[in-house]
C-alpha positions as CSV (number, residue, x, y, z in Angstrom):
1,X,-70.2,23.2,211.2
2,X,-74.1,22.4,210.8
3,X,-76.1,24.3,212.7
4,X,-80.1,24.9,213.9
5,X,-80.5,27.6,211.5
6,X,-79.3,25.7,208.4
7,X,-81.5,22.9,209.3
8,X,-84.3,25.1,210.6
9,X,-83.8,27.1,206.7
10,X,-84.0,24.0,205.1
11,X,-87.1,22.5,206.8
12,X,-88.8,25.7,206.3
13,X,-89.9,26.1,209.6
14,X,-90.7,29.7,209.8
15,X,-93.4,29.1,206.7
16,X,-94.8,25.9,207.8
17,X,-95.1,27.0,211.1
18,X,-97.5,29.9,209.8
19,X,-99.2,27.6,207.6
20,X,-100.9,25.2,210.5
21,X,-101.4,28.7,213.1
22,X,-98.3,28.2,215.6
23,X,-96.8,31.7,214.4
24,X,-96.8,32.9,218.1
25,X,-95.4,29.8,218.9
26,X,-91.5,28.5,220.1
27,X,-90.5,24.9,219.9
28,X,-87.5,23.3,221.2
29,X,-85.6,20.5,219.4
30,X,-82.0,18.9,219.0
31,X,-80.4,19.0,216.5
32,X,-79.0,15.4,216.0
33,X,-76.2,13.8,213.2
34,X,-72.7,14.4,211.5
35,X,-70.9,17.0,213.0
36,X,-73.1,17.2,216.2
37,X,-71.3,16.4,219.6
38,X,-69.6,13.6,217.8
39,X,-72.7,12.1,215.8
40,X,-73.0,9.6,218.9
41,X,-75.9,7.9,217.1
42,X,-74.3,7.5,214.0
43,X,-76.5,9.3,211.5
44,X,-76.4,9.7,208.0
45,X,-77.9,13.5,208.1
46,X,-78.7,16.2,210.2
47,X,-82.3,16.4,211.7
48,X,-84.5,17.8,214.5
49,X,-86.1,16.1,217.2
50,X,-88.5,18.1,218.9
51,X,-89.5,17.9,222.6
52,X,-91.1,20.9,223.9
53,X,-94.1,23.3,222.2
54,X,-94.4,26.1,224.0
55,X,-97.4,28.8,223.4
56,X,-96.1,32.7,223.4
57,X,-99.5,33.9,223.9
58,X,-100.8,31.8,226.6
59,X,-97.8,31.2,228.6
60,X,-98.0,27.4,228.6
61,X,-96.6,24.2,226.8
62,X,-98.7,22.3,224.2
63,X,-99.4,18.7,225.9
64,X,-96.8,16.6,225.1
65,X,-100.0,13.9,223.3
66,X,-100.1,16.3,220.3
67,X,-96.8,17.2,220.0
68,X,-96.0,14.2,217.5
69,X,-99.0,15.0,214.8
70,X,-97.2,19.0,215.3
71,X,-93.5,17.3,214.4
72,X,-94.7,15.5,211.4
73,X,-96.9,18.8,209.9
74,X,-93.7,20.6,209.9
75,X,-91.8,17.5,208.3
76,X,-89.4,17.2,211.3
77,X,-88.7,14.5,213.9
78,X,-90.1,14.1,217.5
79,X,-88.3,12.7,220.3
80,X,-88.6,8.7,220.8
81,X,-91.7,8.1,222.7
82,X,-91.0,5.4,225.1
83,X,-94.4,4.7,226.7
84,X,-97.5,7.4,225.7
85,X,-99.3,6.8,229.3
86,X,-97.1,5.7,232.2
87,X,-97.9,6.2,235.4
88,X,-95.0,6.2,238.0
89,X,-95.1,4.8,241.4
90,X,-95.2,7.3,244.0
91,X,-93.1,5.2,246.3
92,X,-90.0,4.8,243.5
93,X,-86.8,5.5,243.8
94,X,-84.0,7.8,243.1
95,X,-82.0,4.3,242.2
96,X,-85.1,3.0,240.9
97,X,-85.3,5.8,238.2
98,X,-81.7,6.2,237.7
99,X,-82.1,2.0,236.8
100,X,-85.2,2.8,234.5
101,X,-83.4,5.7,232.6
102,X,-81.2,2.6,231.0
103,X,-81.3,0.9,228.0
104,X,-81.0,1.2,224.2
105,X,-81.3,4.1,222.6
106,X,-84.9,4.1,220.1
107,X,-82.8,6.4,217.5
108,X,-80.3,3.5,217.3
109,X,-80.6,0.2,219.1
110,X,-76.8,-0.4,219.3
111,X,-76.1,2.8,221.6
112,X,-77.5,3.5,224.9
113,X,-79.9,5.7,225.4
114,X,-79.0,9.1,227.2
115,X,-81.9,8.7,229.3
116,X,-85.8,9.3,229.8
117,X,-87.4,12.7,230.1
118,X,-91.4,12.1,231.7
119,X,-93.9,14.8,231.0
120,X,-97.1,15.4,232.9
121,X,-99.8,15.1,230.1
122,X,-100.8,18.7,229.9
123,X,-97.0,19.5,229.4
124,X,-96.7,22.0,232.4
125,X,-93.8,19.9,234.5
126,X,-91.4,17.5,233.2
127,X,-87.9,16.3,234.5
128,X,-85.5,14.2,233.2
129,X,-83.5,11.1,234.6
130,X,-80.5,10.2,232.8
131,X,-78.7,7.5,232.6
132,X,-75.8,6.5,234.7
133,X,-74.9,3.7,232.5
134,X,-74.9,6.2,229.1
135,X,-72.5,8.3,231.4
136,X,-70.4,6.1,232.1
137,X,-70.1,5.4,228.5
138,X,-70.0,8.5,227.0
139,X,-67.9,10.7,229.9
140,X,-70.7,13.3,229.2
């Protein structure tokens, strides 16, 4: 059964971590691939996509604009990034989101996306809308 430590091991993480100044650091990531809830996306290995930097010392999260340059200095994946700068309409929707949360899936075009998670850019609030259509799907 793979697990976050064996890939975390492997990857180093606790080293590299050090390495670039984030050891009073936690980061959050999914562990995505064979043997992992089915390997919905249909991966050929095991790997980390992380979404969330959070800093121990200060209290805060790391704004979600430098988290991708963080993901590839420790030689792990980041979370698709759908659109870098949007800026939502104040006057949308429940439906409306629940209808923008669908579509295809970034890690692999033929499956649906589970939905769209929307950070404010310093990375203090976030929320997610998933997507009815990937639930009906997947029964998840």
């Amino acid at each position: 059964v793979p697990s976050h430590d064996s890939t975390v091991r492997k990857l180093d993480l606790e080293s590299r971590m050090r390495s670039i100044g984030l050891d009073n650091t936690a980061l959050q990531a999914e562990l995505v691939g064979p043997g992992v809830q089915g390997n919905y996306y249909g991966l050929k290995d095991l790997d980390l996509y992380l979404f969330k930097v959070w800093d121990i010392k200060n209290g805060c999260y790391y704004s979600p604009l430098i988290r991708p340059a963080i993901a590839t200095r420790l030689g792990m994946s980041h979370v698709p990034i759908i659109e870098e700068m949007l800026n939502l309409d104040p006057e949308m929707s429940v439906d409306d989101m629940l209808k923008f949360a669908d579509g295809k899936s970034a890690i692999n075009p033929q499956k649906l996306r589970e939905g769209l998670v929307f950070n404010r850019v310093d990375g203090q609030e976030h929320f997610k809308s998933v997507s009815n259509a990937y639930l009906l799907k997947t029964g998840t």
